[in-house]
C-alpha positions in Angstrom: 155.6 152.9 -15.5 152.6 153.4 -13.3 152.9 155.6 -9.9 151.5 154.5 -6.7 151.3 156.6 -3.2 151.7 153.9 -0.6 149.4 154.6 2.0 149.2 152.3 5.7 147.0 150.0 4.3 149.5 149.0 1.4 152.6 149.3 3.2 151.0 146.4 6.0 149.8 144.6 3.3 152.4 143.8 1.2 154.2 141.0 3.5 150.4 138.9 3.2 149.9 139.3 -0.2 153.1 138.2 -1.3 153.5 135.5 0.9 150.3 134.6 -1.2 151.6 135.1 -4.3 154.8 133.2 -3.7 154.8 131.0 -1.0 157.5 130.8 2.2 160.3 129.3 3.1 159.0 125.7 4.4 159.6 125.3 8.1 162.9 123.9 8.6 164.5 124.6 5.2 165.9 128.0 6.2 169.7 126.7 6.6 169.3 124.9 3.4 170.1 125.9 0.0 169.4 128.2 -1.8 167.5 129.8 1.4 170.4 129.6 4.1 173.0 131.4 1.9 170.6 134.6 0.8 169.2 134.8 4.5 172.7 134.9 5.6 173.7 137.7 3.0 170.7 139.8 4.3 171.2 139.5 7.6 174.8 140.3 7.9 173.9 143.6 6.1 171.4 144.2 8.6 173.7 143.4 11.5 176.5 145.1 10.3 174.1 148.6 9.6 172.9 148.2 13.0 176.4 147.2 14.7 177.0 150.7 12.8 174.1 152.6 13.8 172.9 151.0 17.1 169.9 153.0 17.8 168.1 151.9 14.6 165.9 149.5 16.4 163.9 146.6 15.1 161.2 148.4 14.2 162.9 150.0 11.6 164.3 146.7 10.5 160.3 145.9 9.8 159.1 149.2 7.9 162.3 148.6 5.9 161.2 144.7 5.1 158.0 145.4 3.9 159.5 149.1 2.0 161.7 146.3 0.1 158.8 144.0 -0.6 157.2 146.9 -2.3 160.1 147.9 -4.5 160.6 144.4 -5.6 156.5 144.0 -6.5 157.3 147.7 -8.2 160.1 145.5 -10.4 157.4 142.5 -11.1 154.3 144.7 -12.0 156.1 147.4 -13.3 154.9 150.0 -10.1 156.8 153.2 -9.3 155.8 153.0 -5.2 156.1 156.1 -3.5 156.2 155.2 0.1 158.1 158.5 0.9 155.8 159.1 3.8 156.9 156.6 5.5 160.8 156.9 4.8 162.8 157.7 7.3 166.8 158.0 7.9 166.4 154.2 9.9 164.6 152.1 7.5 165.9 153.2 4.2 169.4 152.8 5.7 168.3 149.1 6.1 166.4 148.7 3.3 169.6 149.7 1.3 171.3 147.1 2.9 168.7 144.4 2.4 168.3 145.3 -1.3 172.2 145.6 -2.2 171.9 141.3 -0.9 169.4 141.3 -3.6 168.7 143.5 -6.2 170.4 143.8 -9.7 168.9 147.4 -9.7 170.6 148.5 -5.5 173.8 146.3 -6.4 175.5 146.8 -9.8 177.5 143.6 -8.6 174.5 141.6 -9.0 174.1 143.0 -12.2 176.7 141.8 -13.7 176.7 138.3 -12.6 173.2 138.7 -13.7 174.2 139.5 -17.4 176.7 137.6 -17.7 174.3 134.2 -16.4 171.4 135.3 -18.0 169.9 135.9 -21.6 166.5 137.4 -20.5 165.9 138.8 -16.9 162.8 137.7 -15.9 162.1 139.9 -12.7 159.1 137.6 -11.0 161.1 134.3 -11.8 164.4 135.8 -10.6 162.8 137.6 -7.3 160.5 135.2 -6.1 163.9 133.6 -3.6 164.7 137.2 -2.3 160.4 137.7 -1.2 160.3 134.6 0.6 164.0 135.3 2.4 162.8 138.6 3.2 159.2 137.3 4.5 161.5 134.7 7.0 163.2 137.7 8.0 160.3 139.9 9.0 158.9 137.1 10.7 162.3 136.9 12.8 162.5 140.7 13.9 158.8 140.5 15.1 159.8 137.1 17.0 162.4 138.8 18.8 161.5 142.2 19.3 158.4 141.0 20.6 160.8 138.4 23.0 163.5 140.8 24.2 162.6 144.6 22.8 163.6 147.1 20.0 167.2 145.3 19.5 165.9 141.4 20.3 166.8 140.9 16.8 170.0 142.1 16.7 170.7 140.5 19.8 169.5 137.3 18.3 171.7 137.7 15.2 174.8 138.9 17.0 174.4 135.9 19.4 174.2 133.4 16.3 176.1 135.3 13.3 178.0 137.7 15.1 181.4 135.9 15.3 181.1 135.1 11.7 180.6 138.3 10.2 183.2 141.2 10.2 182.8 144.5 11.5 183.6 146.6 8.1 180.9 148.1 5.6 181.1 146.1 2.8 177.6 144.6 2.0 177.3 141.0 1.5 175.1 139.8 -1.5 174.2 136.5 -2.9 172.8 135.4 -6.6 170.9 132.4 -7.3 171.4 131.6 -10.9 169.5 128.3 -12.8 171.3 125.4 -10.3 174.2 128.1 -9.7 174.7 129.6 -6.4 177.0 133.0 -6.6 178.1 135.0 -3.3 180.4 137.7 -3.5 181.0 141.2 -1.7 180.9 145.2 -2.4 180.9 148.2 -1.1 178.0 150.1 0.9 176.3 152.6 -1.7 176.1 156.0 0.5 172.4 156.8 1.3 
């Protein structure tokens, strides 16, 4: 497996090129299936981090998007990215939750549904839902925290989701498997 240093360039790049690669979400779709379920799974993470840890701001929320986006791509093309750099004790604490709502390789609960559901993981086939939920959520931080500042977003999603989504620190996480939609829960992994 190749090794990559992730420098600025990269890192703000990734979103784009993805969104390229793979589309988005099509305006209006987001509460439909498969897209409402995973967004949900993602975002109740992320609320639930931040519910935890309230002065991880938006911000964070972003680096740890597009940190996510890079690890997936790493999965696809086979990349080792090295964006330690630009780690921090904010974003990886999000980007862990985003990635235990969708990766086999974060979540050994989405591992076994996976092998149990599927003969041959094919990484670009089985990732391409989780990119364009995440893209919809980057877009959605940078929509609010430009509306109403560093927690607009969490705001927005405690306005909307909070009622539905407890206050404990077990990470949501949802599978999409050939016409079969899976959601389960499991524990937070320690950073």
């Amino acid at each position: 497996m190749a090794k990559k240093i992730v420098d600025a360039y990269r890192l703000n790049r990734i979103s784009s090129l993805l969104a390229k690669e793979f589309g988005t979400i099509p305006r209006g779709e987001e509460d439909s299936a498969p897209y409402g379920m995973m967004l949900f799974s993602i975002e109740s993470n992320l609320l639930k981090l931040h519910r935890q840890n309230p002065l991880f701001a938006g911000s964070r929320a972003i680096e740890a998007v597009k940190m996510s986006l890079l690890t997936i791509d790493g999965y696809i093309r086979e990349i080792e990215y090295d964006y330690s750099r630009f780690a921090n004790e904010a974003n990886q604490y999000f980007m862990n939750g985003m990635l235990m709502a969708v990766d086999p390789f974060t979540n050994p609960e989405i591992k076994k549904v996976l092998k149990k559901d599927m003969n041959v993981f094919e990484a670009k086939e089985y990732f391409e839902l989780p990119i364009k939920c995440l893209l919809r959520i980057e877009k959605s931080i940078q929509l609010w925290t430009s509306d109403f500042g560093e927690n607009g977003y969490f705001q927005f999603l405690e306005t909307t989701l909070g009622s539905n989504i407890k206050s404990d620190n077990k990470m949501d996480f949802f599978v999409a498997i050939k016409e079969k939609l899976v959601k389960a829960f499991t524990g937070l992994k320690k950073l």
